[in-house]
DODRENZA-819661 format. One record per residue (C-alpha): x, y, z; residue in three letters. Coordinates in Angstrom, 1 decimal. Layout:
residues N
<r><u>X</u><v>Y</v><w>Z</w><pado>Ala</pado></r>
...
This chain:
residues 264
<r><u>0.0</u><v>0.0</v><w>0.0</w><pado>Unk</pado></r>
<r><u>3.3</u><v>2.3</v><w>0.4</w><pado>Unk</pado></r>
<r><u>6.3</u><v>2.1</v><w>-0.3</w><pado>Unk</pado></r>
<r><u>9.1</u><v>0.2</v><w>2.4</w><pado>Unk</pado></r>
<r><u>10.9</u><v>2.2</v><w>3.3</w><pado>Unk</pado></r>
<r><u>8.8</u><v>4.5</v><w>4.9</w><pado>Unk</pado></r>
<r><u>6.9</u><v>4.6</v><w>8.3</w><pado>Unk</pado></r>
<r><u>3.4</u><v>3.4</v><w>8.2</w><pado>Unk</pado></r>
<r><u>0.9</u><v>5.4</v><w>8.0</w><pado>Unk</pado></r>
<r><u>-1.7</u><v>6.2</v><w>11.0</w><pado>Unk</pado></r>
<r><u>-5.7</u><v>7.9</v><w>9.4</w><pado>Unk</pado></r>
<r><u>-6.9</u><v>9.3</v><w>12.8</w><pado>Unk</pado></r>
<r><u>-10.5</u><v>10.3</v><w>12.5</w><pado>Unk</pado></r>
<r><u>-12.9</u><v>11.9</v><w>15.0</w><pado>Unk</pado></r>
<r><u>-16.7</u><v>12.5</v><w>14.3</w><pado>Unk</pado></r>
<r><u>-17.8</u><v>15.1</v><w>15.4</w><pado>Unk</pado></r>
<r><u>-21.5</u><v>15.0</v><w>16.4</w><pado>Unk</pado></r>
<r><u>-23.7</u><v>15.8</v><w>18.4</w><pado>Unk</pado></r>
<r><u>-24.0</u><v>13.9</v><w>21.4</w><pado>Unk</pado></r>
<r><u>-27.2</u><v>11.4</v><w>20.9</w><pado>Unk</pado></r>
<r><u>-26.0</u><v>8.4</v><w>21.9</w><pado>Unk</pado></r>
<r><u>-28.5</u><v>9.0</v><w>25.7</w><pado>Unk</pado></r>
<r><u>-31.8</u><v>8.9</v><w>23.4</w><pado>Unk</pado></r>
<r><u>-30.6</u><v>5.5</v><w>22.0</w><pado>Unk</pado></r>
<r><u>-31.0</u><v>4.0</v><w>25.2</w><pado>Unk</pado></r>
<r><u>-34.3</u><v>5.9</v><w>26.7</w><pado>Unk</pado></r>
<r><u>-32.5</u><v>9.0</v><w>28.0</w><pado>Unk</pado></r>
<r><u>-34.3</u><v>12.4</v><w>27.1</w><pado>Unk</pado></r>
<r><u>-31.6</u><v>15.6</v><w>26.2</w><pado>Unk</pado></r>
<r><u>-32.0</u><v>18.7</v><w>25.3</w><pado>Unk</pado></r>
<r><u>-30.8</u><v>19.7</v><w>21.5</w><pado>Unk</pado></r>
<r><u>-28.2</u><v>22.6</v><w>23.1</w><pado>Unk</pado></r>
<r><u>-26.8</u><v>20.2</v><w>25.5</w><pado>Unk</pado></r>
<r><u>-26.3</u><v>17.7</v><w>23.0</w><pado>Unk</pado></r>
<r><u>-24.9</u><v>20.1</v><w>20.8</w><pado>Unk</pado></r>
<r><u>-23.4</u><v>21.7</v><w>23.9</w><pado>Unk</pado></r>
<r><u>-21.5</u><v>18.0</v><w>24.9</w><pado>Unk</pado></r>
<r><u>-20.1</u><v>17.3</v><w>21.1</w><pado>Unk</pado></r>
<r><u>-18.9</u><v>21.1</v><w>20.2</w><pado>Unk</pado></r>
<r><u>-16.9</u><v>21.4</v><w>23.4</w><pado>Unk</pado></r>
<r><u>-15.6</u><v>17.7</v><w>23.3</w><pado>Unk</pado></r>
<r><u>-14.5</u><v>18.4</v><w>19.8</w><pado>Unk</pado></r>
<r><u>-12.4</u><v>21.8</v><w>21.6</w><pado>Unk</pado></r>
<r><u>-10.7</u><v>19.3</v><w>23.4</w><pado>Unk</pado></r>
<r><u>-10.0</u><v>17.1</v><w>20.5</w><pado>Unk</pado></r>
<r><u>-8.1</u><v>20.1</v><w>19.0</w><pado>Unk</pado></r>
<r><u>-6.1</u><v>21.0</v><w>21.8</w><pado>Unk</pado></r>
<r><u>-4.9</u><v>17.1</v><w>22.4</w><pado>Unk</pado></r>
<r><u>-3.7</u><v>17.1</v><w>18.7</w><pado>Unk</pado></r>
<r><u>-2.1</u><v>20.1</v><w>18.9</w><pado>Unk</pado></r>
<r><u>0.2</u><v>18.3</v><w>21.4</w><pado>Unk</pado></r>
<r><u>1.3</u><v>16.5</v><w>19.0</w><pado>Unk</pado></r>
<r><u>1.2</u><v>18.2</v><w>15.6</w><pado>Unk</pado></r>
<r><u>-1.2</u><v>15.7</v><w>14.5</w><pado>Unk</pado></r>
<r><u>-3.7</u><v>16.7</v><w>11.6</w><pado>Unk</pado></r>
<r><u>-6.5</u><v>14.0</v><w>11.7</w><pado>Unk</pado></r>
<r><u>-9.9</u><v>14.0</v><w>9.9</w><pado>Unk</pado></r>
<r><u>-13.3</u><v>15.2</v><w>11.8</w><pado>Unk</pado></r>
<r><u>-16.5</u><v>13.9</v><w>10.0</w><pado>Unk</pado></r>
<r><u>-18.7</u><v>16.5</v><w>11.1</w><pado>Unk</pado></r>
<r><u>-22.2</u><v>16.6</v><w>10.4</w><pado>Unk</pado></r>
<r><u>-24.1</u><v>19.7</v><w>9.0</w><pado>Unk</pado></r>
<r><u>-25.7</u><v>20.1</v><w>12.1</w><pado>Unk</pado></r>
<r><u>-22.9</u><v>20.6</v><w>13.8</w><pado>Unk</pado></r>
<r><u>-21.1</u><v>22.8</v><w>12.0</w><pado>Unk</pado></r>
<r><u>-24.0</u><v>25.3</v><w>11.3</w><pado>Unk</pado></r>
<r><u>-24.1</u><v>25.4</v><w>15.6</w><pado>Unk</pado></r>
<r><u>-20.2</u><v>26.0</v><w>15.9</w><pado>Unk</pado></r>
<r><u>-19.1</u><v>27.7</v><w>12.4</w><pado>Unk</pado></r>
<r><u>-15.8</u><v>29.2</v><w>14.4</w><pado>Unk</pado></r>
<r><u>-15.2</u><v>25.8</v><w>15.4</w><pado>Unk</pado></r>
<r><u>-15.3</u><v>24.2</v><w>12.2</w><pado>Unk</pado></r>
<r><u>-12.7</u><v>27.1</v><w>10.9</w><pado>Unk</pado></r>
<r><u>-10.6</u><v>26.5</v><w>13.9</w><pado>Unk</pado></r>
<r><u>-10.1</u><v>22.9</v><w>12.6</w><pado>Unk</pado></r>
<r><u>-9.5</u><v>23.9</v><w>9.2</w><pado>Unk</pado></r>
<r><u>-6.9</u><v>26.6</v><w>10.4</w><pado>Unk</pado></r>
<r><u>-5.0</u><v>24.0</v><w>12.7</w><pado>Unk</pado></r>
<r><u>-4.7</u><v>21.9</v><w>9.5</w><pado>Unk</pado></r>
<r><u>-7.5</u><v>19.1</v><w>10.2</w><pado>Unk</pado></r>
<r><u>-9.4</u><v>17.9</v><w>7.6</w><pado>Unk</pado></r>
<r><u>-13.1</u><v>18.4</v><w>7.3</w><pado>Unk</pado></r>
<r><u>-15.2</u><v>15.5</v><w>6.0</w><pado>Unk</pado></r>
<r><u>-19.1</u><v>14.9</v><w>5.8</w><pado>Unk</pado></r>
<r><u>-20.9</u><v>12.8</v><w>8.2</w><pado>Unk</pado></r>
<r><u>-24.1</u><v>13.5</v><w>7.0</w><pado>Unk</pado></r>
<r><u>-26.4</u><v>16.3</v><w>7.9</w><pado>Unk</pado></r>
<r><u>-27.8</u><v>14.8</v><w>11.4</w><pado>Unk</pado></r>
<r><u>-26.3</u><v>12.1</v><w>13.1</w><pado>Unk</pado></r>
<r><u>-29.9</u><v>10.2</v><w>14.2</w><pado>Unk</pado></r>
<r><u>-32.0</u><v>10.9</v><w>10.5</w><pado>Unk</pado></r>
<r><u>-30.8</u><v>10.8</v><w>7.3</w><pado>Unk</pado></r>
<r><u>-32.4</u><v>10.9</v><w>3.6</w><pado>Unk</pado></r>
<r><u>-30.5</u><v>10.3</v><w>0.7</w><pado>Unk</pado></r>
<r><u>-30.9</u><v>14.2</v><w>-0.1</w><pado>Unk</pado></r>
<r><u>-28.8</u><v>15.2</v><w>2.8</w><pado>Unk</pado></r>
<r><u>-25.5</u><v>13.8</v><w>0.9</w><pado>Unk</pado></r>
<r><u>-25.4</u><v>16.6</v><w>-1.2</w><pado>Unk</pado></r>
<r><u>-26.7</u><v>19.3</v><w>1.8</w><pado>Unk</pado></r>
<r><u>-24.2</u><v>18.1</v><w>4.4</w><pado>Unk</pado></r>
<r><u>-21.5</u><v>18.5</v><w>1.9</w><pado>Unk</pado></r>
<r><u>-22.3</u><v>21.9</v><w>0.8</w><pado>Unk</pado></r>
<r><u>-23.4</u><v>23.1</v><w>4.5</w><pado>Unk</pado></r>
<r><u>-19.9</u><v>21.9</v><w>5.3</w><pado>Unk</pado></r>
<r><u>-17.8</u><v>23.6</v><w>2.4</w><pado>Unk</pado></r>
<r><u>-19.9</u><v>26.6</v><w>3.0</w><pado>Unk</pado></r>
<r><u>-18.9</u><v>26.7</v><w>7.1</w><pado>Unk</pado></r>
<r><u>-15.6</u><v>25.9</v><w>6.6</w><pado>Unk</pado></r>
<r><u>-14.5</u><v>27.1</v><w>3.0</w><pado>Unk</pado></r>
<r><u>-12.4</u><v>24.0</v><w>2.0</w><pado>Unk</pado></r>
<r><u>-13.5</u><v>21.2</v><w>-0.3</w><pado>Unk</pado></r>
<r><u>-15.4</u><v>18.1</v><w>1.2</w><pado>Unk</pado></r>
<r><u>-14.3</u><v>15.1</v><w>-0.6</w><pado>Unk</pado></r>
<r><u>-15.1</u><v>12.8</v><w>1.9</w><pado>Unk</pado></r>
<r><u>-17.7</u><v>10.7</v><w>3.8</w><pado>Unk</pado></r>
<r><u>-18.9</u><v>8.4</v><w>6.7</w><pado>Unk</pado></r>
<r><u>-22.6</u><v>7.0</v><w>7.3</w><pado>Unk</pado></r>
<r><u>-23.4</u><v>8.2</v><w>11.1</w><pado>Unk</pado></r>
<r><u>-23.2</u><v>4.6</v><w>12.8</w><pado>Unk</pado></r>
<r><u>-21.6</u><v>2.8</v><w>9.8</w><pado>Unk</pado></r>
<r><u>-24.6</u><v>2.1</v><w>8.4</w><pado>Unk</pado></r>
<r><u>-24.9</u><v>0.9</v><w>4.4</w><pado>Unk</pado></r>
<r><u>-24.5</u><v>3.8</v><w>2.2</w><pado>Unk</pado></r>
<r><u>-25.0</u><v>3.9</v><w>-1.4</w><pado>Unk</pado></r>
<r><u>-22.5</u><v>4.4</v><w>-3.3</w><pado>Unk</pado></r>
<r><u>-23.6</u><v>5.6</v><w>-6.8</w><pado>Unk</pado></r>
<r><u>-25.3</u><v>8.4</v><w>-4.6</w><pado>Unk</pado></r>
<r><u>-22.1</u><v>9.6</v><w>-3.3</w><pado>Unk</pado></r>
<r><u>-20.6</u><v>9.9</v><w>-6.3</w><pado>Unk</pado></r>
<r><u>-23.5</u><v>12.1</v><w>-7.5</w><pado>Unk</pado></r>
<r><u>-23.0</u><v>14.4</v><w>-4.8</w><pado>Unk</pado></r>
<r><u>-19.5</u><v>14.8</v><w>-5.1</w><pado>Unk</pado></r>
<r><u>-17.8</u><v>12.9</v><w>-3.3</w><pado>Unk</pado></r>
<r><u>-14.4</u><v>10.6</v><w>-3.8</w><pado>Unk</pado></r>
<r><u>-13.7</u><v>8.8</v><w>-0.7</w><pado>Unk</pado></r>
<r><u>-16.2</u><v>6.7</v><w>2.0</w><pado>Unk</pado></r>
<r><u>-15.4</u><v>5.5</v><w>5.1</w><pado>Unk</pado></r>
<r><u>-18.6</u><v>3.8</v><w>6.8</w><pado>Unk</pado></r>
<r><u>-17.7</u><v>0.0</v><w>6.9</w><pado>Unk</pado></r>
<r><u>-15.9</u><v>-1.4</v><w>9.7</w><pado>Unk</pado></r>
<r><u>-15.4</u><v>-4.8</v><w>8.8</w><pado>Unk</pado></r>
<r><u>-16.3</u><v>-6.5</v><w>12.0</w><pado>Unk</pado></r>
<r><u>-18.9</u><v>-8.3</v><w>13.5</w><pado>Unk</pado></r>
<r><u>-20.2</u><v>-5.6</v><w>16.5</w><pado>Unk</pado></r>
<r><u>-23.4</u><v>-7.2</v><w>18.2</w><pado>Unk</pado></r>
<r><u>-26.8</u><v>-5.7</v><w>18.2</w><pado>Unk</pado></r>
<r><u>-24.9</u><v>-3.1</v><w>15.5</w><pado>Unk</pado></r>
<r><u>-24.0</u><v>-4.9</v><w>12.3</w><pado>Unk</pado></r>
<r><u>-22.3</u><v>-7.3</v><w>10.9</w><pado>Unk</pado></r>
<r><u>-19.7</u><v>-7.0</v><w>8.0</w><pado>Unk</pado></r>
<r><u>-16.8</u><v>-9.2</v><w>8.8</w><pado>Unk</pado></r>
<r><u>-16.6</u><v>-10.7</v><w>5.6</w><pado>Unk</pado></r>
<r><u>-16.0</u><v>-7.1</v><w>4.3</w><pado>Unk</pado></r>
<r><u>-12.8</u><v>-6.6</v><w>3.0</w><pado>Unk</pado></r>
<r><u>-10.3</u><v>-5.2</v><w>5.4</w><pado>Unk</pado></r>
<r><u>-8.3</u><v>-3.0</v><w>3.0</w><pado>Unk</pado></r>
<r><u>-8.3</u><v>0.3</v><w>1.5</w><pado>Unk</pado></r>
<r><u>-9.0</u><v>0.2</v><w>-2.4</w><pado>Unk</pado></r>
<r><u>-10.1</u><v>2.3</v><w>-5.5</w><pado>Unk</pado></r>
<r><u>-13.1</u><v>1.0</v><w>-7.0</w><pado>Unk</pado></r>
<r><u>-13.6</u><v>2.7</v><w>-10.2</w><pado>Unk</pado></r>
<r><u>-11.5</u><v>5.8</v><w>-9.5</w><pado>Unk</pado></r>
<r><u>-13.7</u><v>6.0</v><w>-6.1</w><pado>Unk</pado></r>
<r><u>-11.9</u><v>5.5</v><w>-2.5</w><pado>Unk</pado></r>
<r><u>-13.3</u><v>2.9</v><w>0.3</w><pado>Unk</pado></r>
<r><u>-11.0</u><v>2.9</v><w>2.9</w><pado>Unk</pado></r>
<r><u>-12.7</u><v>0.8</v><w>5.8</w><pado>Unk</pado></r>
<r><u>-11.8</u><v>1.1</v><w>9.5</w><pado>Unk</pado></r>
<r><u>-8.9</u><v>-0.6</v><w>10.5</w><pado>Unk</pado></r>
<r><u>-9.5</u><v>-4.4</v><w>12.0</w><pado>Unk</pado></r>
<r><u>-6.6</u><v>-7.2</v><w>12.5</w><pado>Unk</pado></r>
<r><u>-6.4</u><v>-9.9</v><w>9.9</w><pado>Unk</pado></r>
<r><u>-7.7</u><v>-13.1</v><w>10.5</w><pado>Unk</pado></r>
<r><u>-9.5</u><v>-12.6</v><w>14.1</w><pado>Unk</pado></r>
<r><u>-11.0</u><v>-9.1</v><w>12.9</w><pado>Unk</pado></r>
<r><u>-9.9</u><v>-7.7</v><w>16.5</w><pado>Unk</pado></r>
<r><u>-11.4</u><v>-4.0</v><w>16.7</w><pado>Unk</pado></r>
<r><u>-9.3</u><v>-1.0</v><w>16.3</w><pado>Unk</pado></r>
<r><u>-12.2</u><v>1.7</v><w>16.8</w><pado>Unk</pado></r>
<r><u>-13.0</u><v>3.4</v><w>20.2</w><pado>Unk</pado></r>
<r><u>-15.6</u><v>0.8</v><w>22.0</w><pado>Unk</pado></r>
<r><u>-12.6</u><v>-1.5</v><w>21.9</w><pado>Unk</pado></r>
<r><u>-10.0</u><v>1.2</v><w>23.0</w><pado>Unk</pado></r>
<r><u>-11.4</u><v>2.1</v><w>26.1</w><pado>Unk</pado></r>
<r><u>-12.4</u><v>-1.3</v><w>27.0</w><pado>Unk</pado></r>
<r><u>-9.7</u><v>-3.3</v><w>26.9</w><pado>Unk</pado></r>
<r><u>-6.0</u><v>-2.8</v><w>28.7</w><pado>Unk</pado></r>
<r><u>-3.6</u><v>-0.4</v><w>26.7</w><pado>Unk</pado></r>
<r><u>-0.7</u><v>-3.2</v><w>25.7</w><pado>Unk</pado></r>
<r><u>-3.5</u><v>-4.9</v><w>23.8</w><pado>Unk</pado></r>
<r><u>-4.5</u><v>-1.7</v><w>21.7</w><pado>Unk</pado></r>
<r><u>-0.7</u><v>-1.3</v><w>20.9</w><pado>Unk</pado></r>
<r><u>-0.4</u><v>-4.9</v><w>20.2</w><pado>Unk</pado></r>
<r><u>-3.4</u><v>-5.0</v><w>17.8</w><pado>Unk</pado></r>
<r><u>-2.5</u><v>-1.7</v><w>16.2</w><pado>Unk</pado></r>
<r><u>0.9</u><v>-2.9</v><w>15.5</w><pado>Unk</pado></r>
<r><u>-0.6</u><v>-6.0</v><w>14.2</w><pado>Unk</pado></r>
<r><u>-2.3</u><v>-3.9</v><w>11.6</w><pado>Unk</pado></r>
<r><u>0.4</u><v>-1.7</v><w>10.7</w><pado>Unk</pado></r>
<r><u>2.6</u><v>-4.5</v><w>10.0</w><pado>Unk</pado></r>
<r><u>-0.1</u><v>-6.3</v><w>8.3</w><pado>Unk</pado></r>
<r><u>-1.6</u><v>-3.4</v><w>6.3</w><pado>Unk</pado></r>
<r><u>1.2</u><v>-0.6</v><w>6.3</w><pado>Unk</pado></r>
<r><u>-1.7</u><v>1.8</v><w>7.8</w><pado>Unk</pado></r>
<r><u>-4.2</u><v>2.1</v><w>10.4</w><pado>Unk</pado></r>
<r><u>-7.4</u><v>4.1</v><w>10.2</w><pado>Unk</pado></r>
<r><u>-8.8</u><v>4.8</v><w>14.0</w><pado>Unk</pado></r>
<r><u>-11.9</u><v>6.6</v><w>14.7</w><pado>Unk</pado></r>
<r><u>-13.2</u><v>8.3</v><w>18.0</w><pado>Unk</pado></r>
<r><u>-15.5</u><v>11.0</v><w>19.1</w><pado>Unk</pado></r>
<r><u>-14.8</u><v>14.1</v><w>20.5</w><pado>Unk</pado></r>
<r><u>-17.6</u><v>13.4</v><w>23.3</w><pado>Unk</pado></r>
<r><u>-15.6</u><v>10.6</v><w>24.9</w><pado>Unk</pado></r>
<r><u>-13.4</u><v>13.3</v><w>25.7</w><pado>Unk</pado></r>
<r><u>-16.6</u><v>14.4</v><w>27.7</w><pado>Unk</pado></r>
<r><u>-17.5</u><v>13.2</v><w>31.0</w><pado>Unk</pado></r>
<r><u>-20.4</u><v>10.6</v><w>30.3</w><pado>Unk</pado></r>
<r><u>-21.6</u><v>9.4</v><w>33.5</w><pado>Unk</pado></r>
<r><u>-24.7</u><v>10.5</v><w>34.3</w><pado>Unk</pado></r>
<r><u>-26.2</u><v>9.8</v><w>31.3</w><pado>Unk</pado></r>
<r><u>-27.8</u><v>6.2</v><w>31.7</w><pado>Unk</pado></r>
<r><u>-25.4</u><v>4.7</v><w>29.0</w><pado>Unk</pado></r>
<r><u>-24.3</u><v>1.3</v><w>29.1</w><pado>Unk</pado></r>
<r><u>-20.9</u><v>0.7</v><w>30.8</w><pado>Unk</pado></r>
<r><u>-19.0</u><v>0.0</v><w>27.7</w><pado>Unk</pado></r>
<r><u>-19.5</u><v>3.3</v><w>26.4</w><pado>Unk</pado></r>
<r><u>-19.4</u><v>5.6</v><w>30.0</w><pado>Unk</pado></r>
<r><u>-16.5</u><v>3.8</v><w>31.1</w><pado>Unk</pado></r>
<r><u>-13.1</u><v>5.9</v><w>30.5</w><pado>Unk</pado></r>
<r><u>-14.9</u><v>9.0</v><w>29.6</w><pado>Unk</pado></r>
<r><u>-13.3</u><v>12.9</v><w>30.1</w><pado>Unk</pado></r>
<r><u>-10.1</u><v>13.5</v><w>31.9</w><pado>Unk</pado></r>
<r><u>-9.0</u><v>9.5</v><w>31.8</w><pado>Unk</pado></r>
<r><u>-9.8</u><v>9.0</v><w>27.5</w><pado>Unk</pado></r>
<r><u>-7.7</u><v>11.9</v><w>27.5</w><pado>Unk</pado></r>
<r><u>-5.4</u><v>10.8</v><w>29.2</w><pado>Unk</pado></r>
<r><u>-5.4</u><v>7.0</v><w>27.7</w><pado>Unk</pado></r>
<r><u>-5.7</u><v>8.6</v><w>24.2</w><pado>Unk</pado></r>
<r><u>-2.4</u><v>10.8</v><w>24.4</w><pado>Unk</pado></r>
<r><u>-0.8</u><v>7.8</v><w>25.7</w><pado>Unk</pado></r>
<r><u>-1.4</u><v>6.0</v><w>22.4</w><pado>Unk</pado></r>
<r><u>-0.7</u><v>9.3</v><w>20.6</w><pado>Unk</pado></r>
<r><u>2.8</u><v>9.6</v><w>22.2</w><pado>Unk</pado></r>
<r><u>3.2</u><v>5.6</v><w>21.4</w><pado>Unk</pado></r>
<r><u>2.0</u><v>6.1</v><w>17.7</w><pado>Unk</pado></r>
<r><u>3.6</u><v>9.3</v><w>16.8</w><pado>Unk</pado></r>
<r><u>7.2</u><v>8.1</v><w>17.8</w><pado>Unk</pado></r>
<r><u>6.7</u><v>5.0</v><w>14.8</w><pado>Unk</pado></r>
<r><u>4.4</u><v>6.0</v><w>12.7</w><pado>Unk</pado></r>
<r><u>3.2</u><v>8.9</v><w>10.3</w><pado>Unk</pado></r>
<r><u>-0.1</u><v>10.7</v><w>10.5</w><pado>Unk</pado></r>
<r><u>-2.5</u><v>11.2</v><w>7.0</w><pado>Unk</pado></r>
<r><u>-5.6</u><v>12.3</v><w>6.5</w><pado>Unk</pado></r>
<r><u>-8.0</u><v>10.4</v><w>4.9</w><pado>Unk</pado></r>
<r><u>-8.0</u><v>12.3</v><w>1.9</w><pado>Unk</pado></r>
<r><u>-4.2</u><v>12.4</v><w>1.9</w><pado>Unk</pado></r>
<r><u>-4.4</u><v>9.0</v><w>2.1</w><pado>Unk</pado></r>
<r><u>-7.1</u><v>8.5</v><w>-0.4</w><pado>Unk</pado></r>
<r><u>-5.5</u><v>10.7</v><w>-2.8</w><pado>Unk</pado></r>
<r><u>-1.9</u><v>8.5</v><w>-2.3</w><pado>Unk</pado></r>
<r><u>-3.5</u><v>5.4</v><w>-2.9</w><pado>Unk</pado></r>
<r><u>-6.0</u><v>6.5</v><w>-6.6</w><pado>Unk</pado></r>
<r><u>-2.1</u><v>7.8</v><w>-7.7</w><pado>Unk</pado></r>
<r><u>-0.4</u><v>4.1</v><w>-6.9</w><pado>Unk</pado></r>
């Protein structure tokens, strides 16, 4: 997928939402603090990169970015990229392809190229072509229970017809996770053991999280998986694995890294 002799390659990705994960499992929240919870989480996803010099990808939806405009523009000023994830993160018709991506251009006054399906659900892909786009990035190719099921996906990045599918990253053979529910479950050698698994395996890695883990989410009825190592300790387990990542590997966006791999 690259060439040797160079590092691998880490995709980091956030979406940026708002945060309606509570209505999912019965609990009632008011749009401003949702909007509230996934603006500021996404502040604090932008200072923890700029640690780092890391420019990742946030899949924002058009929601979002119409709420926080100077937040979107920060991102774009710090060197992020912006990507669509849809217009709202808990409705979608096929129309909002198109608005999401020009709500976005318009907020943040870069090109959108690229897109993810708000809980990786199917997208059509003729559709996205129509409305502009080059890359997708909605299949992890995993088996998550009660979610979906696409393990016999393929695992790797590839240009189908001069358009870019670049899944989220999963180890060969077992399909062990890479994505957030299994980073803050399980104990931190076995995220760098699978991750280096992958990067060995695949040359890249592309990881997703959300800016509201960065939140503190107790108090909101979820399920433990998802409350547990919320706020101050995800940040403090996620620079961890930055610091680890950033001193053997090198850090694309997705459409640097789509762009790379339609020129190979």
């Amino acid at each position: 997928m690259m060439p040797s002799d160079e590092r691998p390659a880490v995709l980091l990705s956030f979406d940026a939402e708002e945060f309606d994960i509570p209505l999912e499992f019965g609990r009632s929240l008011s749009e401003d603090e949702q909007f509230r919870i996934g603006a500021d989480g996404t502040e604090r996803s932008l200072e923890l990169l700029a640690e780092f010099g890391i420019r990742a990808t946030f899949f924002t939806t058009g929601v979002l970015a119409l709420r926080r405009p100077e937040l979107i523009r920060r991102a774009v000023r710090e060197g992020h990229e912006i990507a669509s994830h849809a217009l709202y993160h808990s409705r979608f018709e096929p129309a909002h392809l198109r608005e999401s991506k020009d709500v976005l251009e318009q907020v943040a006054g870069v090109p959108v190229t690229g897109f993810r399906m708000p809980r990786m659900a199917p997208v059509d892909l003729a559709k996205l072509r129509e409305a502009g786009y080059s890359y997708d990035s909605s299949v992890n190719p995993i088996w998550l229970p009660g979610r979906y099921n696409r393990f016999f996906e393929s695992r790797r990045a590839r240009v189908e017809d001069g358009f870019v599918r670049i899944p989220l990253s999963a180890t060969p053979v077992i399909r062990w996770p890479l994505f957030w529910l299994a980073f803050k479950n399980q104990p931190r050698w076995l995220s760098r053991l699978t991750t280096s698994w992958v990067l060995r395996a695949d040359r890249a890695a592309a990881l997703y999280f959300h800016p509201w883990e960065l939140m503190d989410n107790t108090g909101f009825s979820l399920p433990k998986a998802i409350a547990r190592c919320s706020g101050e300790s995800m940040m403090s387990r996620l620079r961890e694995h930055l610091r680890w990542l950033s001193a053997r590997t090198r850090f694309q966006t997705y459409a640097q890294f789509a762009e790379q791999l339609r020129r190979e």
